[in-house]
Structures are given as structure tokens and as C-alpha cells.
C-alpha positions in Angstrom: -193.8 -48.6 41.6 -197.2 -48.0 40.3 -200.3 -47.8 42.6 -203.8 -48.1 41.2 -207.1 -48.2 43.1 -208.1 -50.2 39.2 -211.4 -48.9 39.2 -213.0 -51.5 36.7 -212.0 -54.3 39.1 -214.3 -52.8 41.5 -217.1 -54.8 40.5 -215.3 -58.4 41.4 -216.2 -60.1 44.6 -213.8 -59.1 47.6 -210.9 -60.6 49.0 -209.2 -64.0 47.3 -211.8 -64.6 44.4 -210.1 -62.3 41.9 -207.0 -64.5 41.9 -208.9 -67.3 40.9 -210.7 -65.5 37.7 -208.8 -65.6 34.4 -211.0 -62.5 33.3 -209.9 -60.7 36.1 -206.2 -60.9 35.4 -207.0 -60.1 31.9 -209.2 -56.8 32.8 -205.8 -55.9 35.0 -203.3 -56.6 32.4 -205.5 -54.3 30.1 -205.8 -51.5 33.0 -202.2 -51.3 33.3 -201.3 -51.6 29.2 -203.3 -48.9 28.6 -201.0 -46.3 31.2 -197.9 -48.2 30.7 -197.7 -49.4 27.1 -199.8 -47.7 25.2 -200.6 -48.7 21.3 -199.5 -52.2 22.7 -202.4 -55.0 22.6 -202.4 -57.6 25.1 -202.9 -60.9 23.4 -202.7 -63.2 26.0 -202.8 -63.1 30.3 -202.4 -65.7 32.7 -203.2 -65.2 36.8 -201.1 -67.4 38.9 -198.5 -67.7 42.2 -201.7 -66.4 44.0 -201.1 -66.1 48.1 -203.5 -65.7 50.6 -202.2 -63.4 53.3 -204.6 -62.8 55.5 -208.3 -61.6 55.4 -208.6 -58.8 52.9 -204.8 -59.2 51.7 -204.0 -61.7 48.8 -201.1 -61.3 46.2 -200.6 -62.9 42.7 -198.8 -62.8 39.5 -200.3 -61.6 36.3 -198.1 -63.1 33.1 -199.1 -61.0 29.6 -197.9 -61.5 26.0 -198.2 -58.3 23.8 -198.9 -58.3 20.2 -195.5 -58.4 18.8 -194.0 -60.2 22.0 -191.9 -57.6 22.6 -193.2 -56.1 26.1 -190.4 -56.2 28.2 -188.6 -59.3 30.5 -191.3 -61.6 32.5 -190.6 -63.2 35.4 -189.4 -66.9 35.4 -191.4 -68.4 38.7 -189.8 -71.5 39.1 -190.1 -74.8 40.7 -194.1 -74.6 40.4 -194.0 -74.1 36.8 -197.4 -71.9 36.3 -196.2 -69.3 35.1 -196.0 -69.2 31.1 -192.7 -69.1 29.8 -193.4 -66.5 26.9 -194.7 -64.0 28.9 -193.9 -60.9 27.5 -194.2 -58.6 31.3 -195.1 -60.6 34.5 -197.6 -58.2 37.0 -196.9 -58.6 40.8 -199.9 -57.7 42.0 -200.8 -57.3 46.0 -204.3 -56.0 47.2 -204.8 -55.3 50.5 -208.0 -53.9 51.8 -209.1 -53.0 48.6 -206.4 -51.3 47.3 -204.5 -52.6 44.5 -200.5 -52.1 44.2 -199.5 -53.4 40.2 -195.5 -53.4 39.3 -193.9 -54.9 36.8 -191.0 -57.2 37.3 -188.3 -56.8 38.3 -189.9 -53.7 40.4 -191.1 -55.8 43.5 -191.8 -54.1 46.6 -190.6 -57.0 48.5 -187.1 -57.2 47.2 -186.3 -53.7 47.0 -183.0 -54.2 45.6 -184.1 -56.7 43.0 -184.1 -54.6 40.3 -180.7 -53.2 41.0 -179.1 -56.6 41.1 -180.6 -57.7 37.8 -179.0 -54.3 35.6 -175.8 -54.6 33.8 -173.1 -54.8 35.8 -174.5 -54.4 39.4 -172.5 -57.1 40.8 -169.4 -56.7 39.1 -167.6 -55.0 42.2 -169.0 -58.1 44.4 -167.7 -61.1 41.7 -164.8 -59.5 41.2 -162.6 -61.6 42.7 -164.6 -64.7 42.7 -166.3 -64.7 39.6 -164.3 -62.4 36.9 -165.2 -61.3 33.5 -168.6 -60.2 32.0 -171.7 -62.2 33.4 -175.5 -62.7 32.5 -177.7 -62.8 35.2 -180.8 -64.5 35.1 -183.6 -65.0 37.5 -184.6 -69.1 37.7 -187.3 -68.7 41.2 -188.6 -65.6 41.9 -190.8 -66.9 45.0 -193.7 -65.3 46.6 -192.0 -64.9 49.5 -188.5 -65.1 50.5 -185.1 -64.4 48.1 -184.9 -64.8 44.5 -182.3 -66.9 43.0 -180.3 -65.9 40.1 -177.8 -67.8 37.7 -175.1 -66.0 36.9 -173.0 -67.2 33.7 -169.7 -65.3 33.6 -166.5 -65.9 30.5 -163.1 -65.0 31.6 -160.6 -65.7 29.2 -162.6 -68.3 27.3 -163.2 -70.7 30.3 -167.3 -70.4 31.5 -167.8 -70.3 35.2 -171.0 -70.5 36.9 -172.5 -68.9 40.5 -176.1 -68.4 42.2 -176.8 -65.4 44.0 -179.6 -64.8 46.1 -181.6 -61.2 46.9 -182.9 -61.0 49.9 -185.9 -58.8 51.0 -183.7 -57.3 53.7 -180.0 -57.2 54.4 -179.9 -58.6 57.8 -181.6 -61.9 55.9 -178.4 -62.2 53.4 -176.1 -61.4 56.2 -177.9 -64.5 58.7 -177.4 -66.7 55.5 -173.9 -66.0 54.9 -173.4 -66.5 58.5 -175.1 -70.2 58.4 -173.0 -71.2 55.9 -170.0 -70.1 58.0 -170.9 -71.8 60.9 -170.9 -75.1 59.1 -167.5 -74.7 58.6 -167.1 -77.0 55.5 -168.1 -77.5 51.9 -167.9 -81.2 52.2 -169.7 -83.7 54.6 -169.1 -87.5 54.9 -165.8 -87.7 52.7 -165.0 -87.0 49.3 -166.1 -89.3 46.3 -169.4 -91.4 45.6 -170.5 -91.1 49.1 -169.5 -87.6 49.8 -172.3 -84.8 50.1 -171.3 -81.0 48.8 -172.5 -77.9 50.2 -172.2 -74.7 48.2 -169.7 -72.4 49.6 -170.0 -68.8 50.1 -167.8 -66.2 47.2 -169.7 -63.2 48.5 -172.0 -61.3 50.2 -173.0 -57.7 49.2 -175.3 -56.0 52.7 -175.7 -53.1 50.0 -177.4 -55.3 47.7 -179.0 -57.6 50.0 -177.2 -60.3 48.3 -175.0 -63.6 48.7 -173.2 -65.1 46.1 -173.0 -69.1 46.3 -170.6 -71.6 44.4 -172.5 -73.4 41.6 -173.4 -77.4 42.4 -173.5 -78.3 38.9 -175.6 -81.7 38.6 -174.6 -84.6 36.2 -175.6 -85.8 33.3 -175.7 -89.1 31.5 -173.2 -89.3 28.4 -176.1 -88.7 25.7 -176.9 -85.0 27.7 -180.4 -86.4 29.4 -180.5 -85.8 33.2 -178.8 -88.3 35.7 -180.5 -90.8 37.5 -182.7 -89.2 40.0 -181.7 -89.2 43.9 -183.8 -91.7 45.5 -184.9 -91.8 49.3 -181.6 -94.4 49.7 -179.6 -91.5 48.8 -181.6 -88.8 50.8 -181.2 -91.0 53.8 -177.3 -90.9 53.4 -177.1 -87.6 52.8 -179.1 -86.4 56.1 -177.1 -89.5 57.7 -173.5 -86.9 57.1 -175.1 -83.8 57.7 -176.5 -84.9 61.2 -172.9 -86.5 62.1 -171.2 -83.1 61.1 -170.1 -81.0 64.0 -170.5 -77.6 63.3 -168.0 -75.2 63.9 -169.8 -72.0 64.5 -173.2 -71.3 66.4 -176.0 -71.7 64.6 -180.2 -71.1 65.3 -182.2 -73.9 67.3 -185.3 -75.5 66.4 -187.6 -77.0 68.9 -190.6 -79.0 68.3 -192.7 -77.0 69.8 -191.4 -74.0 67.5 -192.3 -76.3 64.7 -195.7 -77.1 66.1 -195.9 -73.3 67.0 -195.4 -72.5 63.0 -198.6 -74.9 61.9 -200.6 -73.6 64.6 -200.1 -70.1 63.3 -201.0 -71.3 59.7 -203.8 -73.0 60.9 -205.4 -69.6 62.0 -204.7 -67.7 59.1 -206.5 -70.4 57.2 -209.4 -70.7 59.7 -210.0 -66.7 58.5 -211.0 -67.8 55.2 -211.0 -71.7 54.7 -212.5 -72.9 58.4 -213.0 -76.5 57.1 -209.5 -76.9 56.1 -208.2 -75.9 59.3 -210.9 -77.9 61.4 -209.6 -81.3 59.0 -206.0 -80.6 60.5 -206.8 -80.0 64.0 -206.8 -83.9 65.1 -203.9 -85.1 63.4 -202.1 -82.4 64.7 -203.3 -82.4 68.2 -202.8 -86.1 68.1 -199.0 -85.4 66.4 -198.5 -82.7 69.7 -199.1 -84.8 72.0 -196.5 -87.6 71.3 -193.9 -84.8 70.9 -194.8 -83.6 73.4 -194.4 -86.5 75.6 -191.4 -88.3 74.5 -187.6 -87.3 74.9 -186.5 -84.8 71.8 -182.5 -86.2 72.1 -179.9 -84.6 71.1 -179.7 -81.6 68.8 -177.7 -82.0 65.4 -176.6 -80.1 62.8 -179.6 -79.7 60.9 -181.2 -78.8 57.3 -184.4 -77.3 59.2 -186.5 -77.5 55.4 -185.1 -80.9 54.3 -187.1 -82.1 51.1 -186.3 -83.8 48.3 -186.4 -81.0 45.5 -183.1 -80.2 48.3 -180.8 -82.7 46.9 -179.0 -82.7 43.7 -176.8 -85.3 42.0 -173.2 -84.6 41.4 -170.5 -86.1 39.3 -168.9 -86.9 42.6 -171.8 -88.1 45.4 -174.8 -85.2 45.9 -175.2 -81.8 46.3 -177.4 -80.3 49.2 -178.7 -76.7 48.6 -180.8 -74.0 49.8 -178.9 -74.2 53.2 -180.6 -70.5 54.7 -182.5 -72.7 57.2 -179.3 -75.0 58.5 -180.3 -74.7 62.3 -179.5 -77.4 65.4 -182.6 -79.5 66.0 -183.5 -83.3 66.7 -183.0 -85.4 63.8 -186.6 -86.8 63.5 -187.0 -83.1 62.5 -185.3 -83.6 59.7 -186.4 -87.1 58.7 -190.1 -86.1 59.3 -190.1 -83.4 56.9 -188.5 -85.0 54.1 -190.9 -88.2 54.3 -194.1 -85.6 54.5 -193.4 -84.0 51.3 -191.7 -87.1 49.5 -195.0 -88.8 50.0 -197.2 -86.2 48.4 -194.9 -85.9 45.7 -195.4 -89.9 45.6 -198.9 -89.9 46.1 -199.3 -86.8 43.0 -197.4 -89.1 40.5 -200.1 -91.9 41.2 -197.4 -94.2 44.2 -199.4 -96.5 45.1 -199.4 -96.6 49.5 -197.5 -99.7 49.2 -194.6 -98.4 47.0 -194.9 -94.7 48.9 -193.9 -96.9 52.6 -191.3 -98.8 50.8 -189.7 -95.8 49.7 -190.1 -94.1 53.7 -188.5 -97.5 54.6 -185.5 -97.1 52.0 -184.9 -93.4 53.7 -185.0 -94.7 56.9 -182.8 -97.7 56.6 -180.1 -95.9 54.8 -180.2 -93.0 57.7 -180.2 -96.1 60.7 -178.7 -93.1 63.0 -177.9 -95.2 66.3 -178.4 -91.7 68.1 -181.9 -92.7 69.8 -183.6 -96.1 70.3 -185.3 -97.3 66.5 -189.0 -97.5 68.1 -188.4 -94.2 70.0 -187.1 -92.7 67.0 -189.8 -93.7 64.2 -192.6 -92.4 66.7 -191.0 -88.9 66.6 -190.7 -89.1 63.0 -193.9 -90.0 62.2 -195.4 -87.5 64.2 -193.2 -84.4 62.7 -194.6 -86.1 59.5 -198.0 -85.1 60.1 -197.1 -81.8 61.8 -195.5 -80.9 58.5 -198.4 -82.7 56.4 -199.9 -80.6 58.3 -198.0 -77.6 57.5 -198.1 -78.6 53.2 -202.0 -79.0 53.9 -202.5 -75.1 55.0 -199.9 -73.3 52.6 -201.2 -75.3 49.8 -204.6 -74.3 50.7 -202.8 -70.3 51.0 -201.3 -70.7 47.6 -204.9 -71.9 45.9 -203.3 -75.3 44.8 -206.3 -77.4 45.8 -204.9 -80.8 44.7 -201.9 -80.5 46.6 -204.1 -79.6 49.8 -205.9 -82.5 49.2 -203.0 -85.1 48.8 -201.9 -84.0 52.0 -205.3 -84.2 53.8 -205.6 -87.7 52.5 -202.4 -88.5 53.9 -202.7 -86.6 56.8 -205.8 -88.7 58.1 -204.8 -91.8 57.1 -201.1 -91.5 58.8 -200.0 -94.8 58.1 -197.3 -94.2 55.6 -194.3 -94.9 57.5 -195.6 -97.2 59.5 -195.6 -100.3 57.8 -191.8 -100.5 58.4 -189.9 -102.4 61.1 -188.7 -101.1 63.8 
């Protein structure tokens, strides 16, 4: 790890602007070529994956491309997609008070054992009896906080086999997601065939490393190689439908409403230390959202996703595949059905949905769920109101994360709060 007090960044305003300034990446990138590959021109930089920590703390990503491209291995970040793909070396950077920590991936500080994983041969001892042969590990979301998800492609005796594995930032975090998976007691919920959902099942788990190793959900594909039909809020509503009906077999975390409400309060201060309008815009709707779940019956507590999205849901050759299952937990089902429907609708609302289509699609996911577990009226009004506490929720870590249009969308949707509620009850 490399610390550097970058002297020639000095100059740049304090706390979260620097993130936001291509030059400033750029001046960075240069700093740290100049001690670390010297005679190497940088050609090219891009800042990105910024997080605001806290007043005086921000973190982001600097991707560079040498002159000859050959720098070193970058850092794929995933599901967000900002950070260029021909990046030569990807920079974590983390200031804090000032001070200015630079590493290069796969040296993060916050997965200490991320590097180890990624050389030759680390896991060969952990896949030895689950995934033999020689393997290629690479990195498809390296988060900015949280594990980092690795493919890893493994040949034995001609025949190609595929597994994820997850680092961890602490071992106690990959031994609680082992033990999650566990506790469901089953790879398979609501039958086998169309209609069946697949969890990935556990082939290891390495406390050394910080590491579990996961069975790989391999989607489908139409015949001509393009990707399979999309899962729909029909399908997400089924799914859920099979998870909430499974009885787990182990003990497993709860999650309260008033834990949830507890987590967007605490956002809502970190934002209020350096964005005070967005988290004045929030404080109605989730007041308003508090109250009602505050004042009606929770009902019973089911086996529950506890970060149930749509990006959560694959399709399979046989029915769907559910996935990133650290946060399986037993909570109320509008938990569940509120989440999903906040971030479905932004996603809706981003590809231009019009409000009309965006509530048809809510109404799909709820009428494929049509869990008899809790009177229908009772039921919608504590789902909508876990949709605007998570709203809520996308609001202020967008806003963190310097993704202004995102913040927006979910503003917009936040205030008007009428998504869901064009359905019957």
C-alpha cells in the first residue's frame, strides 16, 4: 500500500469536489506514474465509483491507460458500468482528512486478502474437491463497499466448469454468508421445472481467505447466442411468492421495520453533513412512510431476501435463479415486495416508463405474489410505505455515490408516491 499526502492536489477545493474533477484524477494518475511506473506516459484517466463517507472522507476510483497499454490489470467495476474497460491500472483512492491513501488494484485496504485470492493458484487447496483442475479467476464487481465477486473458469479433463467466489473484507462476513445459505437448507424453492426458483449452493468456504465459493447459476440463452427473454415483474412476483413460502431450516437474522427505517434515518444524516437539501426533500415522505408502519400490524415473519431487486433474479434453462443471498434474513413480506417495486420503478422511470406502464408493471408483481398471508388492503399499505422508505434509501446513496440522475428519479418518485397505487386491492 502506498500513502501519499499528493502534494500538487493540495490546491483543489476540500472534501467531495476532487471526485468530481476529471483534471484532478488526471494530476493523481500522473503523481503516482511518476513513483510507480516510471518512463510510462499516462494517456488517458477517468475518476469514477466516487463515495461520500462522511464529512472530510470521500473515496473513488481512478482508471489510467498507459502509452503502450501495458500497465498492469485494472479493475472491472461492475454492474454500474463507469468504469472504462481498457484501463490499463485502476487507482483506489480514499482521502480522509486531507490525507490521500492511492493503491493499485488488486491492493485494496478494504479486502485485505483480495490480492491473495486473485494470484495463481490461491484457491486451489479450497476448489479442490469442488471445482478440480486449473482455473482463471476473474474479478466481474469489485464494489465500493462490501465483497468482490470473482468468476472462476476451471478445465478438468476437457469438461469446463464454472463457480463464483466472493472476498469478503473480514472473515467473520464469509463465515455469516456461508452460514445463511445453510440455514435455508435447500438449493431449490417452489419445485423443480419452469416454475422452480434455484439458489446457488455453497462448494466452500476458506475463513483464511475470507472467502466463499458458490455454485454457478448459469443464465439461458436463445438458440442464436443473444440473451433470454428478460425476467419480468410476473416472474419476480413468483419467485418471492416460493421464497416467502420456504420454511427455513436453520436460524437466520431478523429484520424489523423499524431497523429498516433506522438504516435511512442514519443515511439521511450522513447526507444532511454535506447535501442538507437532499435530506430535508426526504424527510416527509419518510416521516409520512414511519408512521403507517408504525401503526399497522407487521404479520408474520418469512424467509426473506432482505435486498430483493430486480438485477437479483436471473433466468435459467429450468425456471430462475435468485442470487446474492448474503442478506437472506426473516422479515415481513411487504419488506420484500416494497423494495423490489422502489428500485424496479426507477429503473422504469430511467428507461423513459411512462407512470402508467411503471404501475402496470407494480400490479403484474403484485398479482403474481397474491400471498394470502395478510388481508390485500392491509398488505398493499405496508408495501407502499417500505417503497418510499427504500425510495428513500436509493435517494441518499445515490446522492453518496454522486449519481445525480439516479437521486433525482427517486425524489421524483418519492414525492409523488403514487406508483403502486393505481392497483386494486
Amino acid at each position: 500500500m502506498v500513502s501519499t499526502s499528493a502534494p500538487t492536489l493540495r490546491g483543489w477545493p476540500p472534501d467531495t469536489a476532487w471526485v468530481t474533477d476529471p483534471a484532478a484524477g488526471e494530476v493523481l494518475a500522473r503523481q503516482w506514474a511518476d513513483e510507480h511506473r516510471p518512463g510510462r506516459r499516462v494517456v488517458a484517466t477517468r475518476t469514477h465509483s466516487a463515495l461520500y463517507r462522511g464529512p472530510g472522507d470521500v473515496s473513488a476510483r481512478v482508471s489510467v491507460r498507459f502509452d503502450d497499454g501495458t500497465g498492469g490489470g485494472g479493475a472491472d467495476d461492475g454492474a454500474d458500468g463507469d468504469g472504462p474497460a481498457s484501463a490499463d491500472t485502476t487507482l483506489l483512492v480514499h482521502e480522509r482528512g486531507g490525507h490521500l491513501v492511492v493503491t493499485a488494484f488488486p491492493d485494496d485496504p478494504e479486502l485485505p486478502t483480495l490480492a491473495a485470492v486473485l494470484s495463481p493458484g490461491a484457491l486451489g487447496p479450497v476448489l479442490a474437491d469442488c471445482l478440480p483442475g486449473t482455473y482463471r479467476a476473474e474479478v466481474v464487481h469489485h464494489p465500493r463497499e462490501g465483497a468482490c465477486v470473482l468468476r472462476l473458469d476451471a478445465v478438468d479433463d476437457g469438461r469446463h466448469r464454472q463457480a463464483y467466489a466472493k472476498v469478503y473484507p473480514r472473515a467473520s462476513e464469509a463465515s455469516a454468508a456461508a452460514g445463511v445459505l445453510a440455514a435455508v437448507g435447500t438449493t431449490t424453492l417452489g419445485g423443480a421445472g419452469a416454475e422452480g426458483v434455484r439458489l446457488p449452493g455453497l462448494l466452500a468456504l476458506s475463513r483464511p481467505l475470507h472467502t466463499t465459493v458458490l455454485e454457478s447459476l448459469t443464465p439461458t440463452a436463445a438458440e442464436d447466442g443473444s440473451p433470454s427473454t428478460p425476467v419480468g415483474p410476473a416472474d419476480a412476483g413468483r419467485a418471492l411468492r416460493a421464497l416467502h413460502a420456504h420454511p427455513p431450516s436453520g436460524s437466520l437474522p431478523g429484520l424489523t421495520a423499524a431497523r429498516t427505517v433506522a438504516r435511512a434515518r442514519a443515511e439521511q444524516d450522513l447526507v444532511a453533513t454535506e447535501w442538507p437539501d437532499v435530506a430535508d426533500a426526504v424527510d416527509a415522505p419518510l416521516t409520512r412512510a414511519t408512521g403507517v408502519l408504525e401503526a399497522g400490524a407487521a404479520g408474520p415473519a418469512v424467509l426473506s431476501h432482505g435486498d430483493f431487486t430486480p438485477s437479483q433474479l436471473t433466468r435459467l434453462p429450468l425456471g430462475l435463479g435468485l442470487v446474492d443471498l448474503d442478506t437472506l434474513c426473516l422479515a415481513e413480506p411487504a419488506t420484500d415486495l416494497g423494495r423490489y417495486l422502489a428500485y424496479h420503478d426507477v429503473r422504469a422511470a430511467a428507461r423513459g416508463a411512462s407512470p402508467a406502464a411503471v404501475a402496470a408493471h407494480a400490479a403484474a408483481f403484485l398479482d403474481a405474489y397474491a400471498a394470502p398471508s395478510a388481508p390485500r388492503a392491509e398488505l398493499d399499505t405496508r408495501v407502499r410505505a417500505h417503497r418510499q422508505v427504500n425510495l428513500a434509501l436509493l435517494a441518499l446513496r445515490a446522492t453518496r455515490r454522486f449519481k445525480d440522475a439516479r437521486a433525482d428519479l427517486a425524489l421524483t418518485l418519492l414525492s409523488t408516491g403514487h406508483t403502486t397505487q393505481g392497483r386494486t386491492s
